[in-house]
N, C-alpha and C positions, 0 to 999 in steps of 0.2 A: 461466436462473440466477435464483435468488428469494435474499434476504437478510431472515431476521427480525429484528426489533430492539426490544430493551427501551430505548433510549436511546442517546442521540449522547455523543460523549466534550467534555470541556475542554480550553481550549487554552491550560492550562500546566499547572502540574506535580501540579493537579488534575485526575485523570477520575473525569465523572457513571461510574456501573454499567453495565456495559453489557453484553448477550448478541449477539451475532450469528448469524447462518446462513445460507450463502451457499451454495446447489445447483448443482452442474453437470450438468447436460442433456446429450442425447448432441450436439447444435448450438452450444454453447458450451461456457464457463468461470467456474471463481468460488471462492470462500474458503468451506472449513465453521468457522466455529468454536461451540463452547460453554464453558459456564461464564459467571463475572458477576465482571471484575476489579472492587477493592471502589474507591471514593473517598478520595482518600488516602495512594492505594500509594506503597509503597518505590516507588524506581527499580528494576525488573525485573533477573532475571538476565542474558539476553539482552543488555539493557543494560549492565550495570556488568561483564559480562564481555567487554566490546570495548572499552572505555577506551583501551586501552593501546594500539589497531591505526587510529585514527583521533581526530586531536587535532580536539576541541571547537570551531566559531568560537561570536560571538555571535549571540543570537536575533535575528531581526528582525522587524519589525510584521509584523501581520495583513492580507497579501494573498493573492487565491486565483491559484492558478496555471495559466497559458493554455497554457504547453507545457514536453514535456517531451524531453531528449535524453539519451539511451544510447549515447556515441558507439563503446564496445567494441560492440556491436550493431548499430550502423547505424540506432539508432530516432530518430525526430524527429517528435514528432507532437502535435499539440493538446490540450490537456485539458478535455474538459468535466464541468461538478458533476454529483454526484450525491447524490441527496437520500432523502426518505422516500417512499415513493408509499403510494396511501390506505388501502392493506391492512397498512401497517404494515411494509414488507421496504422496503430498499436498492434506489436505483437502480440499475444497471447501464447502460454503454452499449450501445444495441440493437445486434444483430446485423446490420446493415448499416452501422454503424459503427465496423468491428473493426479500423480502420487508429487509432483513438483512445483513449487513454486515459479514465480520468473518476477525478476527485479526489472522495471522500465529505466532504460539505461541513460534517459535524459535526464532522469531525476536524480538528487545527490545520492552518495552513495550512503549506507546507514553507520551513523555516525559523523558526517559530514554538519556541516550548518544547514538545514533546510529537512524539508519535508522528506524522507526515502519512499519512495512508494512503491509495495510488492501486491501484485495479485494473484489468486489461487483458483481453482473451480472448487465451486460446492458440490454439484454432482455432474455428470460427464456420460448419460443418458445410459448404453450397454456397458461404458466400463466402469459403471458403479457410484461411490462415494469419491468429492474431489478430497483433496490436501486441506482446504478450509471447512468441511464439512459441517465440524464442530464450534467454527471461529463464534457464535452466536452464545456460547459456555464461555467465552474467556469473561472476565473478571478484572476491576479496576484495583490496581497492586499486584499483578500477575506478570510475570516477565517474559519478555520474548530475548532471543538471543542468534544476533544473526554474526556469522562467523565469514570474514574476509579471505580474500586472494592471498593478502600478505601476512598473514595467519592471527592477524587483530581478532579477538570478539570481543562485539558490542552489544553491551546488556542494557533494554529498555524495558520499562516499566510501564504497565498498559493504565492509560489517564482516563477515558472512559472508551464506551464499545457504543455506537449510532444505528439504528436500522432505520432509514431513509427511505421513500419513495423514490423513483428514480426523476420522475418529475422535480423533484424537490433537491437534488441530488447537491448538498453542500460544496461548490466550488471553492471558495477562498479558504475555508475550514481545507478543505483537503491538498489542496495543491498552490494554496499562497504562501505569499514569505513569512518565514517564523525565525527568531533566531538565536535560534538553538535547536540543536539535533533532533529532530524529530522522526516519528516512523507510522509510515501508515498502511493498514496492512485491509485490501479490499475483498472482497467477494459479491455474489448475489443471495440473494432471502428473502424472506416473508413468501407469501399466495404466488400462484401462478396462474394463468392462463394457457392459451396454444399457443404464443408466443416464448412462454419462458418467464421467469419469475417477475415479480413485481418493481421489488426493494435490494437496495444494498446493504450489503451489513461493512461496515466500517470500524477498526480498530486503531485508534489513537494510541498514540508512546511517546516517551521522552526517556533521551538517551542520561542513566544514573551511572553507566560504568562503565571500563574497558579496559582491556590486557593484550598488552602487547608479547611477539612470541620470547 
């Protein structure tokens, strides 16, 4: 899985430009997107069209986040960053880390103003099932819970779940300004080819709660 990038996003109700492209290989998993949400933006459809299915908490400081729980899923798993590597594409967590999440560390962090965006593999070719395997079972009203450095957790509420072509792959929906906490949490799904899957599957949230230690 490779990710290109023109740029990391803001983390508030500012995002820098940004393109993405995320490949999935026939051993892994990952998000395609293009296009260039502008700096600026409205809050997103996507956005302002799930107000009404998940009430708002407030934002909280800028910590990254260690782990994350899916408890409709059964997922409990640590998170680690990921960043830019030297050729300019997105980290991913490597293929014999597939029981882990990884948080993109230009994105805000969850609970912040803005979009959080974490991705997972769905499956991971010899080592089996990814961490997101199951994300295609999550549920609108289902909660995700991801737990900070500085022992904050932040409890969102899933608004809806998208399986996208990757052609089609919602840019502004996923990584434009919203404002208020949001959380997006990606993978790959649907058909495959020799390439590797088709579609994304995409999990929407908005952050309803949080506890400090």
């Amino acid at each position: 899985m490779t990710v290109l990038s023109r740029r990391a996003f803001g983390t508030g109700a500012t995002a820098a430009a940004a393109s993405l492209l995320v490949g999935c290989s026939s051993g892994g998993e990952g998000v395609r997107t293009s296009g260039t949400p502008s700096s600026g933006a409205t809050p997103t459809q996507s956005a302002t069209g799930n107000r009404t299915s998940a009430k708002s908490a407030r934002a909280v400081g800028r910590s990254a986040p260690v782990r994350l729980r899916i408890p409709a899923l059964g997922v409990d798993t640590p998170v680690m960053r990921l960043g830019l590597a030297s050729d300019g594409t997105v980290q991913v967590p490597p293929l014999t880390d597939h029981d882990q999440a990884g948080w993109y560390e230009h994105s805000p962090t969850p609970g912040q103003t803005g979009p959080s965006v974490i991705l997972g593999h769905v499956t991971v070719g010899e080592y089996g099932d990814g961490v997101f395997h199951d994300l295609t079972r999550l549920r609108r009203g289902e909660k995700i819970v991801a737990r900070l450095e500085n022992g904050t957790e932040t409890e969102f509420t899933v608004t809806s779940l998208r399986t996208v072509a990757k052609a089609d792959f919602p840019v502004d929906d996923v990584y434009g300004n919203v404002d208020r906490p949001e959380l997006r949490l990606i993978t790959c799904g649907g058909p495959r080819d020799e390439n590797g899957y088709l579609d994304n599957v995409i999990a929407f949230a908005a952050l309803t709660s949080s506890t400090s230690p």
